[in-house]
N, C-alpha and C positions, 0 to 999 in steps of 0.2 A: 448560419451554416458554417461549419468549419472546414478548412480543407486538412485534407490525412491522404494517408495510403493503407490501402485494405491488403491484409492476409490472402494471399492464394491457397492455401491451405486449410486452413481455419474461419475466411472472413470474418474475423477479428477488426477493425477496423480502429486504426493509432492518427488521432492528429498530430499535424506538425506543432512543438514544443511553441511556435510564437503565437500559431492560434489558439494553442490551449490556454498560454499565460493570459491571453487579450480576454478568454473567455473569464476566465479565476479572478480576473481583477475588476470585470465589468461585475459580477458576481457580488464581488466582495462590496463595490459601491452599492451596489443594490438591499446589502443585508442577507442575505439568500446562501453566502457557501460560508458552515462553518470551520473552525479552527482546527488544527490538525490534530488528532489522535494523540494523547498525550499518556503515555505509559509505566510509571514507575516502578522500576520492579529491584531487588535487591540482585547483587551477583554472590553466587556460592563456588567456595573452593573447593573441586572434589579433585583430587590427586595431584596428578599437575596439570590442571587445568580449570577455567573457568564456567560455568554453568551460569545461564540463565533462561528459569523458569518464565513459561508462555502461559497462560491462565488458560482453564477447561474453556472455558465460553468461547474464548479466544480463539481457543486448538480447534473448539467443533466449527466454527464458524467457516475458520478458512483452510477446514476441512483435512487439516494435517495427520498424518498416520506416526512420524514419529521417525522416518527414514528420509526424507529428504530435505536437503538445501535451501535457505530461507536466506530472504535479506530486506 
């Protein structure tokens, strides 16, 4: 059981950052979490600025429309 604090809003519920790590690394001995998401993708110059392509699969997944803020 992890300790967190939950969303009043949303009940969204966020562990604290030491329970999570205790949890990722008991995990990780176990065989069970795998490795992170490993993405490579080219950058393109369009003007003056940088571009980089998010793959379809990708876009649908995490359900992006194309107007907002990613990080």
């Amino acid at each position: 059981m992890e300790k967190g604090e939950r969303c009043d809003y949303c009940s969204e519920e966020f562990p604290y950052e030491g329970e999570a790590q205790a949890t990722i690394e008991a995990a990780r001995r176990l065989g069970v979490w795998p490795e992170p998401l490993k993405l490579y993708r080219k950058l393109i110059r369009s003007g003056r600025g940088v571009v980089l392509h998010i793959p379809t699969d990708l876009e649908r997944q995490m359900k992006l429309k194309g107007d907002e803020e990613v990080s």
